[in-house]
Backbone as ProteinMPNN parsed JSONL, in Angstrom:
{"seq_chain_A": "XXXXXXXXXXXXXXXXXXXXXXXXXXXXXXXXXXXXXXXXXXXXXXXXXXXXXXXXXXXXXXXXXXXXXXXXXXXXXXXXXXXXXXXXXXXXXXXXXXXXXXXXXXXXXXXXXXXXXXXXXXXXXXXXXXXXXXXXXXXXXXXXXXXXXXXXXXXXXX", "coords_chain_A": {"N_chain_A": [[17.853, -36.02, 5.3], [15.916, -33.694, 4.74], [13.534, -31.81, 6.966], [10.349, -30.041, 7.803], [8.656, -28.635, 10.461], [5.963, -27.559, 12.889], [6.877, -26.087, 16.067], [8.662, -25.774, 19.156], [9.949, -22.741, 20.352], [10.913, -22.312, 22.286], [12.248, -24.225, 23.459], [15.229, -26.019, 24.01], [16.538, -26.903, 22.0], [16.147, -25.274, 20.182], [16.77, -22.939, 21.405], [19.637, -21.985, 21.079], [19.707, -21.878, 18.259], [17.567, -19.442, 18.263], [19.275, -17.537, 19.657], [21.213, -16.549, 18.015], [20.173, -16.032, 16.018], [18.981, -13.331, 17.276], [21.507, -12.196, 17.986], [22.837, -11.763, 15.805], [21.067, -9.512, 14.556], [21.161, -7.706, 16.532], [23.74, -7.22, 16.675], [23.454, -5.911, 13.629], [22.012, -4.048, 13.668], [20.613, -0.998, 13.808], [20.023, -0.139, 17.341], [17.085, 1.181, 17.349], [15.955, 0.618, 15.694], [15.38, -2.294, 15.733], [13.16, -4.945, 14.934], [13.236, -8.002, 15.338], [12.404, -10.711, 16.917], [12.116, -12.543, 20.193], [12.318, -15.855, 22.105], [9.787, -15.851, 23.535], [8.291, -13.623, 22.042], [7.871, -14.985, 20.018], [5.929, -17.06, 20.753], [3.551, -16.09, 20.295], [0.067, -15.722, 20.567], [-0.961, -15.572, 17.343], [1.08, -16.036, 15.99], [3.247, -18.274, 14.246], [5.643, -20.905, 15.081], [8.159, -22.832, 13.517], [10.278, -25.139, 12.76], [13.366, -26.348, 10.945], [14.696, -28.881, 10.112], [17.472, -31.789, 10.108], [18.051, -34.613, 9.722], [16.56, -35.278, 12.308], [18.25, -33.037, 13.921], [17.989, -29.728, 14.441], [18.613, -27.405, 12.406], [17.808, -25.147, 11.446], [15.215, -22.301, 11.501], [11.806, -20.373, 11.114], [8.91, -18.375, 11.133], [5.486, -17.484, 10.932], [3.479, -14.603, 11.426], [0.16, -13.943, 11.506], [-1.691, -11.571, 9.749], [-3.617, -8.725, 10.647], [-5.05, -7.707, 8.129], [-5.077, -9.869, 6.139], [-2.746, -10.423, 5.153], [-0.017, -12.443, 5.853], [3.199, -12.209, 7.922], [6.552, -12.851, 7.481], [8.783, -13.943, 9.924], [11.805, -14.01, 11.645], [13.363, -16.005, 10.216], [16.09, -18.109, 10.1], [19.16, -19.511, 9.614], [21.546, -22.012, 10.523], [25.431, -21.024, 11.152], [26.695, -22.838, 10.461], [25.505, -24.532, 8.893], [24.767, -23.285, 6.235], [24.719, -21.645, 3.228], [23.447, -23.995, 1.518], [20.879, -23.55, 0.531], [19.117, -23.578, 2.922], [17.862, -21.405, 3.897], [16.224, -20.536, 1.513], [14.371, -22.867, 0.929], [13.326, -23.389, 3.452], [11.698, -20.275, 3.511], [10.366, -20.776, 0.777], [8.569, -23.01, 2.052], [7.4, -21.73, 3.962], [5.73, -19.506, 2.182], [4.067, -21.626, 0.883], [2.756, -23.067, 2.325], [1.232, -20.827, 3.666], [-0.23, -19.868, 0.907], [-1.779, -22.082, 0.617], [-3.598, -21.513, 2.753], [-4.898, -19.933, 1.724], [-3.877, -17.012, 2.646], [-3.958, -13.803, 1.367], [-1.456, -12.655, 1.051], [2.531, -12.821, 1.697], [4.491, -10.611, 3.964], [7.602, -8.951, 4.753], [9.945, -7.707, 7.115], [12.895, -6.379, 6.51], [16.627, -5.505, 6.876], [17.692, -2.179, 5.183], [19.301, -1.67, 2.698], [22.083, 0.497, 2.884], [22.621, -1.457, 4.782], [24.686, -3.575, 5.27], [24.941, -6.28, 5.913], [22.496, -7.598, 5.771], [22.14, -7.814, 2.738], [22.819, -10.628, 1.649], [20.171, -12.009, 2.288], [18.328, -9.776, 1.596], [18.865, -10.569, -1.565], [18.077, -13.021, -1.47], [15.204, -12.77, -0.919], [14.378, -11.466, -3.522], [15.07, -12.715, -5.327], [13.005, -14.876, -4.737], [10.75, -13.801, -5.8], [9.636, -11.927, -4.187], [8.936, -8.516, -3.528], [9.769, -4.806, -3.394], [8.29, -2.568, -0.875], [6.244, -0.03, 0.694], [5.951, 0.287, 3.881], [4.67, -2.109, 6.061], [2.075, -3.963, 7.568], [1.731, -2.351, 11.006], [4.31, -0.986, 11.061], [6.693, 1.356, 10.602], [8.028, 3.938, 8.34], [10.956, 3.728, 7.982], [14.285, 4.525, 7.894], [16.59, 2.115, 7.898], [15.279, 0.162, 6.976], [13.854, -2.35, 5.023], [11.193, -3.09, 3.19], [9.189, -6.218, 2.11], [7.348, -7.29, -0.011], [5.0, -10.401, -0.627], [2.663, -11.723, -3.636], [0.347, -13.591, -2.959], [-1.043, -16.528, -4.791], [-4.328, -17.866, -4.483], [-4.622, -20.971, -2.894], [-2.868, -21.977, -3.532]], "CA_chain_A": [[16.566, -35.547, 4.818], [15.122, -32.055, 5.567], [11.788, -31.36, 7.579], [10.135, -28.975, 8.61], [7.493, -28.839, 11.341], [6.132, -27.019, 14.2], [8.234, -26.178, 17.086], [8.124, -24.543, 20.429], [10.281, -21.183, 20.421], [11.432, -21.906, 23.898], [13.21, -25.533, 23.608], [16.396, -26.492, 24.12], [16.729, -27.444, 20.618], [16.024, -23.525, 19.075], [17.53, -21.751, 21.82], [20.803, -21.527, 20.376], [19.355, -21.093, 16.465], [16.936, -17.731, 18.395], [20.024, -16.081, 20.348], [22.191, -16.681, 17.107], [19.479, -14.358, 14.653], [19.131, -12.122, 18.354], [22.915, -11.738, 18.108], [22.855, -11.153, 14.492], [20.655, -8.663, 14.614], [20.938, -6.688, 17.487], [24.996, -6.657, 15.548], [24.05, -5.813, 12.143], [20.776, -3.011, 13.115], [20.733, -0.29, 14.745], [18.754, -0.744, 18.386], [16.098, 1.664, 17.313], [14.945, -0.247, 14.604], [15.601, -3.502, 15.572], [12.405, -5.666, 15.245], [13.703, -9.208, 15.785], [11.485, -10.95, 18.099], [12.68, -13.319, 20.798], [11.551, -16.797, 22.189], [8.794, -14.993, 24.071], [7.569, -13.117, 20.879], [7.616, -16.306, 18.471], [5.016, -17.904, 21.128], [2.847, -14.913, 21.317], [-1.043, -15.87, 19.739], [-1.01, -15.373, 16.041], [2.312, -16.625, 15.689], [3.466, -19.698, 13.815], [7.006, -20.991, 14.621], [8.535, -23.969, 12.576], [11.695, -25.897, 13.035], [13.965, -26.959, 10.158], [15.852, -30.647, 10.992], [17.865, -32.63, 9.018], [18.297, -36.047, 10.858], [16.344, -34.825, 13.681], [18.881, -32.063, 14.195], [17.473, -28.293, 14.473], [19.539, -25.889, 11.406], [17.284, -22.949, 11.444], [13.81, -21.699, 12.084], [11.049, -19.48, 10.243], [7.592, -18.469, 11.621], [4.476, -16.68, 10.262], [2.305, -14.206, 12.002], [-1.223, -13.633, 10.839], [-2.142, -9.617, 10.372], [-5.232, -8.733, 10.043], [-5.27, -7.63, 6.557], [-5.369, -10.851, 5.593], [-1.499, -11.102, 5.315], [0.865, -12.882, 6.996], [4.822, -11.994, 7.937], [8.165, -13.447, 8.149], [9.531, -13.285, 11.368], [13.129, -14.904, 12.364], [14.1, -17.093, 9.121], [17.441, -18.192, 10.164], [20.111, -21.133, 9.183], [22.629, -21.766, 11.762], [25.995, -20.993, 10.481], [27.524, -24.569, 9.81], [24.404, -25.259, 7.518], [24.884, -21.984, 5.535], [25.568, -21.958, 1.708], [22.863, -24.705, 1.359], [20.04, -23.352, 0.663], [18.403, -23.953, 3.595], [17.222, -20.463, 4.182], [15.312, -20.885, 0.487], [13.771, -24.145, 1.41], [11.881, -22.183, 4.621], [10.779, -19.537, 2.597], [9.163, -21.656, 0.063], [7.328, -23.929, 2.861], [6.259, -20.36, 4.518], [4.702, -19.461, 0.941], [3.301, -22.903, 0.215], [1.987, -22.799, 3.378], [0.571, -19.685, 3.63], [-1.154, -20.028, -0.069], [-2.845, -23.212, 0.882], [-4.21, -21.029, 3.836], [-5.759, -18.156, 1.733], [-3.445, -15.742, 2.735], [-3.61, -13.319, 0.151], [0.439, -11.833, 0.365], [3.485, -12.611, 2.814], [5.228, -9.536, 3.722], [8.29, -8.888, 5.393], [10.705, -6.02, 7.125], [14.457, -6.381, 6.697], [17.426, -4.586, 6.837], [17.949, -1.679, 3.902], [20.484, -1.756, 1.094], [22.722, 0.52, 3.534], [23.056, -2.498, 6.234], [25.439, -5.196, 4.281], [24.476, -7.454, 6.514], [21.34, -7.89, 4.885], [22.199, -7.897, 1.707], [22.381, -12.298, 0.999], [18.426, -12.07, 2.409], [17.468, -9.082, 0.309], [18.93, -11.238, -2.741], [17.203, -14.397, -1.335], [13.606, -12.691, -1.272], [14.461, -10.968, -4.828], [14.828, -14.169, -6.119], [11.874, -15.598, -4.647], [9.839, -12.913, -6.115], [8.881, -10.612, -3.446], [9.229, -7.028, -4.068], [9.646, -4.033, -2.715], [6.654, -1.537, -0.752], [6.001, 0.733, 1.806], [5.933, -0.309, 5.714], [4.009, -3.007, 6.335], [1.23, -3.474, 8.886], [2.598, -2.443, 12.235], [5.378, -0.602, 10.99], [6.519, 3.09, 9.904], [9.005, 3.91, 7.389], [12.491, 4.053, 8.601], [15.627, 3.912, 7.008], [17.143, 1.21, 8.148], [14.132, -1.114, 7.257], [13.221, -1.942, 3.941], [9.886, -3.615, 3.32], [8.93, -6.74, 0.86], [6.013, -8.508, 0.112], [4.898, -11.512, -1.858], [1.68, -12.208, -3.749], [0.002, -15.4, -3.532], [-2.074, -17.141, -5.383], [-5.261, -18.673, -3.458], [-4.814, -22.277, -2.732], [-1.38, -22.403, -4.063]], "C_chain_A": [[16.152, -34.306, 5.616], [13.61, -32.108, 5.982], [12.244, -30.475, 8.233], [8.73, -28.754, 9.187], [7.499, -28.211, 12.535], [6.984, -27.016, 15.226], [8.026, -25.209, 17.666], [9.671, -24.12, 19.99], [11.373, -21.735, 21.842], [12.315, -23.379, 24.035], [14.341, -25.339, 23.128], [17.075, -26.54, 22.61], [16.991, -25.883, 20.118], [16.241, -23.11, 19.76], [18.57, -21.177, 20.979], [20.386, -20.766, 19.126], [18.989, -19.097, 16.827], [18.234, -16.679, 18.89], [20.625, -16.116, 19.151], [21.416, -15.301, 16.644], [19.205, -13.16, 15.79], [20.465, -11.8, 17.617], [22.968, -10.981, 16.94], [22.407, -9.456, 14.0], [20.634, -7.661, 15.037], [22.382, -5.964, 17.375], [24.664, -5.642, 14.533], [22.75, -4.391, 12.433], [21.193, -1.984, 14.474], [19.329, -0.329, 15.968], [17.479, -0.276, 18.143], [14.815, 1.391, 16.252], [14.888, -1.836, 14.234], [13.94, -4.109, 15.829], [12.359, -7.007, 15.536], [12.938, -9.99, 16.918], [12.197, -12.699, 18.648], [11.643, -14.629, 21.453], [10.119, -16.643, 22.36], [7.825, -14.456, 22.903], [6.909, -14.237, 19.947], [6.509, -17.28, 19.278], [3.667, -17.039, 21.179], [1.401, -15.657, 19.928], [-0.629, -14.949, 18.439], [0.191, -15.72, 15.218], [2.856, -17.874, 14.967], [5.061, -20.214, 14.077], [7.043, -22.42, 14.142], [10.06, -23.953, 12.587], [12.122, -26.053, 11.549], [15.088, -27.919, 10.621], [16.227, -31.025, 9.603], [18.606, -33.872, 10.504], [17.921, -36.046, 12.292], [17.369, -33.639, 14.446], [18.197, -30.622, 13.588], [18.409, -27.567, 13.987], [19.306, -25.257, 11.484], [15.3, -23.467, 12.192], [13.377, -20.799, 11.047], [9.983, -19.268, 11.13], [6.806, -17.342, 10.496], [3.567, -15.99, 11.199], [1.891, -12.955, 11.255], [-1.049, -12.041, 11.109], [-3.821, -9.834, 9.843], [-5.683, -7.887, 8.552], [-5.185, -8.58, 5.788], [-3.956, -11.847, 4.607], [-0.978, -11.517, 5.777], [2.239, -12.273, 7.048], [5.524, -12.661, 8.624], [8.592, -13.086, 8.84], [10.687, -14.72, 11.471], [12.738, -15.931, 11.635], [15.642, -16.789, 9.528], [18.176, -19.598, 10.27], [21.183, -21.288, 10.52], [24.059, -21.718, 10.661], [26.444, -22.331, 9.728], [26.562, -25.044, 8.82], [24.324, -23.897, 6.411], [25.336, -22.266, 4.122], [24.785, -23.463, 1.288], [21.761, -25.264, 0.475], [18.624, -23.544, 0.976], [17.171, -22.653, 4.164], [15.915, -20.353, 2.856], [14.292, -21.581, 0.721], [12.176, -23.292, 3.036], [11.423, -21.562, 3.7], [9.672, -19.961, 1.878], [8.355, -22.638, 0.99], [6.6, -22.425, 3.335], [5.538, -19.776, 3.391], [4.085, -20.431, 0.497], [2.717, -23.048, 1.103], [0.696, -22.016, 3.679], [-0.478, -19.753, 2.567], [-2.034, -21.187, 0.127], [-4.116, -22.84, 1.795], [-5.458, -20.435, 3.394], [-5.445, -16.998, 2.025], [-3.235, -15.14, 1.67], [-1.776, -13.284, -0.284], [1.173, -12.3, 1.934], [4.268, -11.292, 2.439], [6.063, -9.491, 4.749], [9.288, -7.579, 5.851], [12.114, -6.651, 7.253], [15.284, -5.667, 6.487], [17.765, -3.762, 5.358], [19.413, -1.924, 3.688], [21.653, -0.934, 2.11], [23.204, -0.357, 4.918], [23.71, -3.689, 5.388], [25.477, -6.37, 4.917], [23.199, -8.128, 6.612], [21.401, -7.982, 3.676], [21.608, -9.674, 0.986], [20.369, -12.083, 1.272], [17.871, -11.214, 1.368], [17.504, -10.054, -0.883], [18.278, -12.393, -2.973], [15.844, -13.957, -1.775], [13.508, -11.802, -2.454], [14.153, -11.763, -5.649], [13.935, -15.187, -6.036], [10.47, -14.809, -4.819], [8.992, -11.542, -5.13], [9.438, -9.135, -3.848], [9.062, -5.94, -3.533], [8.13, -3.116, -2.451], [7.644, -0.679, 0.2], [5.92, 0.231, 2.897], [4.625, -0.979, 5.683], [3.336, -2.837, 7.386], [2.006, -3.646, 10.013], [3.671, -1.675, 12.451], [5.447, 0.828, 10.469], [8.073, 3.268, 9.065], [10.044, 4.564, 8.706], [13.661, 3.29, 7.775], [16.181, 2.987, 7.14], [16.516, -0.034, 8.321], [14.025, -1.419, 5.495], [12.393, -3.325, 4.076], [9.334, -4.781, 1.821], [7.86, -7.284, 1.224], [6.181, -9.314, -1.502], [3.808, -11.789, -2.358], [1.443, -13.383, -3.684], [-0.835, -15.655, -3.938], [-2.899, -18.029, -4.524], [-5.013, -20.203, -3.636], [-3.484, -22.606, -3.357], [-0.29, -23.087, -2.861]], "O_chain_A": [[16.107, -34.093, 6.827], [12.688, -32.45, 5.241], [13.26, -30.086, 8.81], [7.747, -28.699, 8.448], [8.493, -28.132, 13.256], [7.835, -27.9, 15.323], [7.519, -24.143, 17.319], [10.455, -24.889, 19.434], [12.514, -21.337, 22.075], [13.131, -23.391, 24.957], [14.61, -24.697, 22.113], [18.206, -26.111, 22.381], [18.09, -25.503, 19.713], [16.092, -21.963, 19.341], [18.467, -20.147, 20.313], [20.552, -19.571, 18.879], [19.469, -18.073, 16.34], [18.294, -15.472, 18.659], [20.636, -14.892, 19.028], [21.725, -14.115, 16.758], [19.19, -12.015, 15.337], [20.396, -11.098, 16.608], [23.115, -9.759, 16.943], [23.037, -8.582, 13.404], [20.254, -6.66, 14.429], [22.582, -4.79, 17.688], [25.348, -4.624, 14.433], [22.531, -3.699, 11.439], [21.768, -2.132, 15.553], [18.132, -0.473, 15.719], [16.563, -0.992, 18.545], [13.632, 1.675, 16.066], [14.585, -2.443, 13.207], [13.421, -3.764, 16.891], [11.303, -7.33, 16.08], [13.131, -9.487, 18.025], [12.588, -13.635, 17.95], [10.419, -14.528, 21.372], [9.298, -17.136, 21.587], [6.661, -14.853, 22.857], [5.821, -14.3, 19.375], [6.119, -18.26, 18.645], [2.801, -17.278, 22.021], [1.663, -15.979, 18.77], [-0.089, -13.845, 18.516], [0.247, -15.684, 13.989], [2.644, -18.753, 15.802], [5.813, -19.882, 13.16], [6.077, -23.16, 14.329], [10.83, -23.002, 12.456], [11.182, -25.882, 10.772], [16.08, -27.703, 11.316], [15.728, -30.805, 8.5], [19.239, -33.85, 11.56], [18.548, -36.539, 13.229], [17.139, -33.424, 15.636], [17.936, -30.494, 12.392], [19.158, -26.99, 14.775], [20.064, -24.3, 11.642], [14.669, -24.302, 12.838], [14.157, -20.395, 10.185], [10.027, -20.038, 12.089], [7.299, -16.65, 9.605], [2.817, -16.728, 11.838], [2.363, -11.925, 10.775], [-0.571, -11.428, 12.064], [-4.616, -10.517, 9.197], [-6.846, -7.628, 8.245], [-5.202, -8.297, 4.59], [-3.895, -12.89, 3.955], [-1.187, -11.078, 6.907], [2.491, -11.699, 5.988], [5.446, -13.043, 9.791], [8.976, -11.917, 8.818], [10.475, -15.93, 11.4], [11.936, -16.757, 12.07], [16.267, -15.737, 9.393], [17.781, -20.571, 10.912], [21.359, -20.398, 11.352], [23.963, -22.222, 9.542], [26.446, -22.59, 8.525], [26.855, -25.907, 7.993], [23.284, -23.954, 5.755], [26.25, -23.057, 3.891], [25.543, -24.211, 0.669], [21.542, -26.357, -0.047], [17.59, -23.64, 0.315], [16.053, -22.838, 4.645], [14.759, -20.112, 3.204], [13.201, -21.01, 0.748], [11.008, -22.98, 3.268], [10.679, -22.159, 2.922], [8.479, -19.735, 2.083], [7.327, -23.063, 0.462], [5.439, -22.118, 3.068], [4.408, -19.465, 3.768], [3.384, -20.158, -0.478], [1.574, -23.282, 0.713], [-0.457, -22.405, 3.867], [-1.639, -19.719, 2.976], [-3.169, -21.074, -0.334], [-5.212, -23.4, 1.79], [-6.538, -20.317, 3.973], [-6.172, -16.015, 1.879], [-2.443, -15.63, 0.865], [-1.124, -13.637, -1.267], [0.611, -12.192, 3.024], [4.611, -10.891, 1.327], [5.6, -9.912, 5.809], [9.418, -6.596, 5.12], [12.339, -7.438, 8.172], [14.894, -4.799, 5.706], [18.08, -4.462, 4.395], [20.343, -2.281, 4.41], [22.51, -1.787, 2.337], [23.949, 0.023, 5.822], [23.052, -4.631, 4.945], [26.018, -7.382, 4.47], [22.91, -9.04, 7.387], [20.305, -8.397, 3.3], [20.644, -9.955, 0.273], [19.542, -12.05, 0.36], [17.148, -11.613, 0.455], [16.42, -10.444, -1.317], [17.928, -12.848, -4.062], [15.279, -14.487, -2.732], [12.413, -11.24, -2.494], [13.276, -11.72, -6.511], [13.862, -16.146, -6.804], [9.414, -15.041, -4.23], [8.161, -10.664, -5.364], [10.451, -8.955, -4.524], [7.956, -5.902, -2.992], [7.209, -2.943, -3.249], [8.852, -0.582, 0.421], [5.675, -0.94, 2.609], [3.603, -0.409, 5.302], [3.586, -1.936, 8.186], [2.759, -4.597, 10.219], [4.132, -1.504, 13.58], [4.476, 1.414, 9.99], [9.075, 2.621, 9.369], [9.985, 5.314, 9.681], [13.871, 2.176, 7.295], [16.553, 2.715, 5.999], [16.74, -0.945, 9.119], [14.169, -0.426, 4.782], [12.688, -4.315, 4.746], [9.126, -4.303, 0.706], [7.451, -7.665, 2.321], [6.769, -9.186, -2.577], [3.298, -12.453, -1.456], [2.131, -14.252, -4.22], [-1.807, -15.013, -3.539], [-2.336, -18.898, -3.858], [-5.291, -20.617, -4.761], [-3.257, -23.786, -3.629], [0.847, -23.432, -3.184]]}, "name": "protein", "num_of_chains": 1, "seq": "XXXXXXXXXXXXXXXXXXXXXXXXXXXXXXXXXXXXXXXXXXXXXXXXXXXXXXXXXXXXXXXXXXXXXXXXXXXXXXXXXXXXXXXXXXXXXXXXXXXXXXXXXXXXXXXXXXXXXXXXXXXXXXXXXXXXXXXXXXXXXXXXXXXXXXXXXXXXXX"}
């Protein structure tokens, strides 16, 4: 059975999952536009992190932090490999939008790697398919190539 529920950033349990999407990342982007945020970051006020278990075992991670436009963003959604091809990375998503809409957040928005980084590609296709859509740089952020930028509407109380 899958849950998913709060979770400190800094345990034993989600170390491994955080250096994995570090590793990933700090691989697949170039350093100057890497935003990836580490245990440290995912505890920082405004932050939400959230575990994903199956039998009390820790597969991945997601979090949400609040902006003050009244959106929130995806930070470090990641599966561990051996649970991959699941769709366990889906499953987050949709709790971080069912979540979020219950909140009142108007829109989740997110920054991930552009269409030239093929190591973004499965995610772009994930949040294609879960309706988000492309913008402009999100709060916090400035256009750069090696970013591209989605958001999601939500419906209030959804």
């Amino acid at each position: 059975m899958i849950e998913i529920r709060p979770a400190d950033p800094g345990a034993d349990e989600m170390r491994p999952i955080i250096e994995a999407h570090l590793a990933h990342s700090w691989d697949a982007t170039p350093q100057t536009s890497n935003h990836t945020f580490d245990a440290v970051a995912l505890s920082a006020p405004g932050v939400r992190f959230f575990g994903l278990y199956e039998t009390g075992k820790a597969l991945g991670c997601g979090a949400l932090k609040s902006l003050p436009d009244g959106t929130a963003e995806v930070k470090s959604v990641h599966i561990i490999a051996d649970a991959r091809g699941r769709g366990l990375a889906r499953v987050m998503m949709k709790y971080l939008a069912d979540l979020a809409g219950s909140e009142g957040i108007s829109a989740l928005v997110l920054e991930t790697g552009a269409a030239h980084l093929p190591e973004y590609t499965a995610a772009r296709k994930l949040y294609e398919a879960l309706g988000y859509s492309y913008c402009g740089p999100i709060f916090g952020y400035k256009e750069d190539l090696n970013s591209a930028f989605m958001r999601l509407a939500l419906e209030p109380g959804s």
